[in-house]
C-alpha positions as CSV (number, residue, x, y, z in Angstrom):
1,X,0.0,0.0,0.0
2,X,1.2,3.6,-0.6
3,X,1.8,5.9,2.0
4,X,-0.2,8.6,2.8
5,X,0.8,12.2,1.5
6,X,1.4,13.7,5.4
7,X,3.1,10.8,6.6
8,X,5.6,11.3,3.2
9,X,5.8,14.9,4.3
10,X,6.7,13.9,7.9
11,X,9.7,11.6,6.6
12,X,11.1,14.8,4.6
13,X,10.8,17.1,7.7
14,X,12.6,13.9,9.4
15,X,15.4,13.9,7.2
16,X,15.3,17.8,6.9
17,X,16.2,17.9,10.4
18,X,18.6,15.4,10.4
19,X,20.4,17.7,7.8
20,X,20.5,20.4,10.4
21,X,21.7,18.4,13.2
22,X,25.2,19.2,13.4
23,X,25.5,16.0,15.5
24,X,24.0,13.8,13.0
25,X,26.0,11.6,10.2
26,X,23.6,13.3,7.8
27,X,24.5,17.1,8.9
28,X,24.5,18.9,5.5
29,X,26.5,22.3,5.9
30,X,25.2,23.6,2.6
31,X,21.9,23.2,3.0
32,X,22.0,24.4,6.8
33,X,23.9,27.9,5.4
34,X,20.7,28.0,2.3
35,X,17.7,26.4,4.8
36,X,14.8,29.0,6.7
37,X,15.0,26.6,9.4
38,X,17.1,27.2,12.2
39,X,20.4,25.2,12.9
40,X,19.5,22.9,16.2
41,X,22.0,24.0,18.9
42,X,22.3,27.3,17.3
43,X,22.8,30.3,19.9
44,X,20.5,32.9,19.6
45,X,23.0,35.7,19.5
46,X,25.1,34.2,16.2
47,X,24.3,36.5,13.3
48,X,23.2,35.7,10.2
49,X,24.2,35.8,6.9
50,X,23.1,35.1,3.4
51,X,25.7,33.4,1.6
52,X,29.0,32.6,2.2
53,X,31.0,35.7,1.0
54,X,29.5,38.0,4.0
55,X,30.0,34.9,6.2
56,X,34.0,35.4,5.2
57,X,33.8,38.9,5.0
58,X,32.7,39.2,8.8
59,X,35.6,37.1,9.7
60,X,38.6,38.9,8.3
61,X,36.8,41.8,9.9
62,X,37.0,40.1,12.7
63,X,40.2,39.2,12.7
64,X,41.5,42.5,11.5
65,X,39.8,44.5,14.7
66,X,41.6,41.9,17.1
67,X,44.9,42.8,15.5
68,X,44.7,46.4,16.1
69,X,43.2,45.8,19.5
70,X,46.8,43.7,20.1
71,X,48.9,46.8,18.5
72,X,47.1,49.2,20.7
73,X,47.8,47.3,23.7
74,X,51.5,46.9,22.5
75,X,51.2,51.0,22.5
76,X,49.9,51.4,25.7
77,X,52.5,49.1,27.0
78,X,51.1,46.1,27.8
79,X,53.3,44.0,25.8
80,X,53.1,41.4,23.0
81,X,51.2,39.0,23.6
82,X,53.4,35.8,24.4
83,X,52.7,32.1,22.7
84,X,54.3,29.3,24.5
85,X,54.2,26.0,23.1
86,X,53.1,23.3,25.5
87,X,55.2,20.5,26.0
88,X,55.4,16.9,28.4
89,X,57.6,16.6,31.0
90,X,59.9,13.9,29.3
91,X,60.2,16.9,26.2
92,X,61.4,19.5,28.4
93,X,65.1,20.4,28.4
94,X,67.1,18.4,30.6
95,X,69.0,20.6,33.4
96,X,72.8,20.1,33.5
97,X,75.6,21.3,35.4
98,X,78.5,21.9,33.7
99,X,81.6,21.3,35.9
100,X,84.2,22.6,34.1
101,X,84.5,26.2,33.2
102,X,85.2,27.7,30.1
103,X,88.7,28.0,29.4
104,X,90.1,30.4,27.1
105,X,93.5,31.2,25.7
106,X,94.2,33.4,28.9
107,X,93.7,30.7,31.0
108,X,95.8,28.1,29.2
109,X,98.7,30.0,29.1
110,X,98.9,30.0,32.4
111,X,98.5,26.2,32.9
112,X,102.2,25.8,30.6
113,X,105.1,26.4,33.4
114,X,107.3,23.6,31.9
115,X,109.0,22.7,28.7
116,X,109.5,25.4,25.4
117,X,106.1,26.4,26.1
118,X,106.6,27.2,29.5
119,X,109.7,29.7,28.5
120,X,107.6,31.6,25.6
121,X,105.0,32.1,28.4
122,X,108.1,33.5,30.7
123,X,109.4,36.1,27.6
124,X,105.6,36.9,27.5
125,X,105.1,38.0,31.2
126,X,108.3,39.6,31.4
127,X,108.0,41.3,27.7
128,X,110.7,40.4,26.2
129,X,111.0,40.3,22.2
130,X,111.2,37.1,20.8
131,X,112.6,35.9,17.1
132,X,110.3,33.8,15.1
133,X,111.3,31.9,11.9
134,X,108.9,31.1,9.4
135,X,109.2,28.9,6.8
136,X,107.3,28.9,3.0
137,X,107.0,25.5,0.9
138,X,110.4,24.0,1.2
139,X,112.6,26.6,2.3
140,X,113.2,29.5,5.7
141,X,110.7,32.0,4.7
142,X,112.5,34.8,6.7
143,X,111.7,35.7,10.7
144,X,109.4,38.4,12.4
145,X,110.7,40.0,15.6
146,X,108.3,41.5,18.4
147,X,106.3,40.8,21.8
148,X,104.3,37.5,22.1
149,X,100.6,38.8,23.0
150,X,98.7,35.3,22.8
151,X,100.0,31.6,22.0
152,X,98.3,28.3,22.5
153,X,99.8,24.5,22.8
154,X,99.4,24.3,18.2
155,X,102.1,27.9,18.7
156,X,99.9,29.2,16.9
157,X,101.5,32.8,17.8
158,X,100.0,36.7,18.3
159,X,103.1,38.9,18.1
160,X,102.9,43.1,18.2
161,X,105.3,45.8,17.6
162,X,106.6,43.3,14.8
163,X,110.0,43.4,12.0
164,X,109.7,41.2,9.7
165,X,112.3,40.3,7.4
166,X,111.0,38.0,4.1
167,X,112.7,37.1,0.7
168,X,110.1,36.1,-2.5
169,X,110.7,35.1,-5.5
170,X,111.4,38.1,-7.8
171,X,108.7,38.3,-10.7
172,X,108.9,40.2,-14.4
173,X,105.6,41.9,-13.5
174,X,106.2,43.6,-10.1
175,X,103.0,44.5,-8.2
176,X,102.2,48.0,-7.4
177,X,99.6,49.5,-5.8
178,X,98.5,51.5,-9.0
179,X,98.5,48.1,-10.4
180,X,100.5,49.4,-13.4
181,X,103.4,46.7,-14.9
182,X,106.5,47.9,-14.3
183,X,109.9,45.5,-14.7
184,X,111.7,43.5,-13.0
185,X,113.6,45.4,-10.3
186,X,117.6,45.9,-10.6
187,X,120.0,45.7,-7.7
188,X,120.3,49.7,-9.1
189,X,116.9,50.6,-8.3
190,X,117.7,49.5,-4.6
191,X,115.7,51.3,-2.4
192,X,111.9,50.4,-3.1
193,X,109.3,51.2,-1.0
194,X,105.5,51.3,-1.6
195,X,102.6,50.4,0.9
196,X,100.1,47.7,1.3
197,X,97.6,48.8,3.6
198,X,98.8,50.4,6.4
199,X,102.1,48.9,6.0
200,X,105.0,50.0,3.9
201,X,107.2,47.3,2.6
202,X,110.8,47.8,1.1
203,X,113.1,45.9,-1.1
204,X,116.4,46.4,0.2
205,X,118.3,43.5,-1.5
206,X,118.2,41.0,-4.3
207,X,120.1,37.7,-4.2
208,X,119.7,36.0,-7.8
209,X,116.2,35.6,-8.2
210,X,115.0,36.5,-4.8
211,X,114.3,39.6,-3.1
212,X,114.5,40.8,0.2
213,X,111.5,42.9,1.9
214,X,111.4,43.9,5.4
215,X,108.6,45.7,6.9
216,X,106.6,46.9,10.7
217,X,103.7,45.9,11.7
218,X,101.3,46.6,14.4
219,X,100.6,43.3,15.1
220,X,100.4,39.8,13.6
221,X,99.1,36.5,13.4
222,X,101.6,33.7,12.6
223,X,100.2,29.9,12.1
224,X,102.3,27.3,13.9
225,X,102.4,25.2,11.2
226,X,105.0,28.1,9.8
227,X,107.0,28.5,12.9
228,X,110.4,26.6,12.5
229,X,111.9,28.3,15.6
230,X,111.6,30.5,18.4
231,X,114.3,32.0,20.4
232,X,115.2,35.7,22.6
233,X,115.6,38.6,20.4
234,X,119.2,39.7,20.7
């Protein structure tokens, strides 16, 4: 038998409010934004809208007046307002104490009282100017004189007030500052002097095809895998 017309129209109201359950399975958003009927559970102060573009209009407006209410409080002082991220107990940083202080190339020049290293931190204390030799790829580079300011247990050296005395290979092209080409230096152009930075460096003899430079320094940083030797200054 076929079913009677308001029992077909009770089954649609049914399922109609099913639709607008939002706790049902059958909770139909669309047709709950497009229905007359009112959403069940629906507080009486939400405002309503007709379609979905004022529904996200009244959100960004939303969300741009609580962004100026946080820059006016920033304004007035109150501060930023602070997000913390929540986190277990076993994810929190572990404490630690660390035993051992830092030690830093003050303190461990102090800890050498024995042995070569022990004397270069004697000449240090007491200021005295020490020679260094240096050394290039397989011969004695040349030496630097002046006072030891820092040195660790690799003598890798700090040195201020420094001579330095260096020979290099003498070249057709000479450098120059005005980076002009200029050729090769004569035992009867002997003087040269021209400055790199705030140093000045002068050629003050040539032996066959080297040339020796010296030059002062403020200060300088030698590696200790160029140090051959170190001994008192005479």
């Amino acid at each position: 038998p076929e079913k009677s017309k308001p029992e077909a129209n009770n089954n649609k109201d049914t399922s109609d409010d099913s639709k607008l359950d939002p706790a049902s399975s059958d909770f139909d958003p669309k047709f709950a934004i497009y229905s007359d009927k009112d959403v069940e559970g629906a507080k009486e102060e939400a405002k309503p809208f007709n379609d979905i573009e004022e529904c996200i209009k009244a959100f960004n407006t939303e969300r741009r007046e609580m962004k100026n209410q946080d820059n006016a409080e920033i304004i007035a002082g109150a501060g930023p307002v602070k997000y913390e991220r929540c986190f277990a107990p076993e994810q929190m940083m572990v404490p630690t104490n660390r035993g051992k202080k830092f030690r830093d190339v003050t303190v461990r020049m102090e800890a050498f009282r024995a042995g070569p290293l022990g004397q270069l931190r004697e000449w240090k204390e007491e200021k005295v100017r020490v020679k260094v030799w240096t050394r290039a790829l397989d011969q004695i580079r040349g030496y630097a004189i002046g006072f030891v300011a820092a040195f660790d247990k690799h003598w890798n050296l700090a040195l201020t007030d420094v001579d330095e005395q260096f020979q290099r290979r003498r070249t057709r092209n000479t450098w120059c500052p005005d980076r002009k080409l200029k050729r090769k230096y004569l035992p009867s152009d002997l003087p040269i002097e021209y400055k790199v930075g705030t140093s000045t460096i002068r050629i003050v003899r040539i032996k066959g095809k080297f040339e020796v430079c010296v030059r002062h320094v403020p200060q300088v940083l030698l590696r200790g895998e160029h140090v051959v030797m170190v001994a008192k200054a005479p």
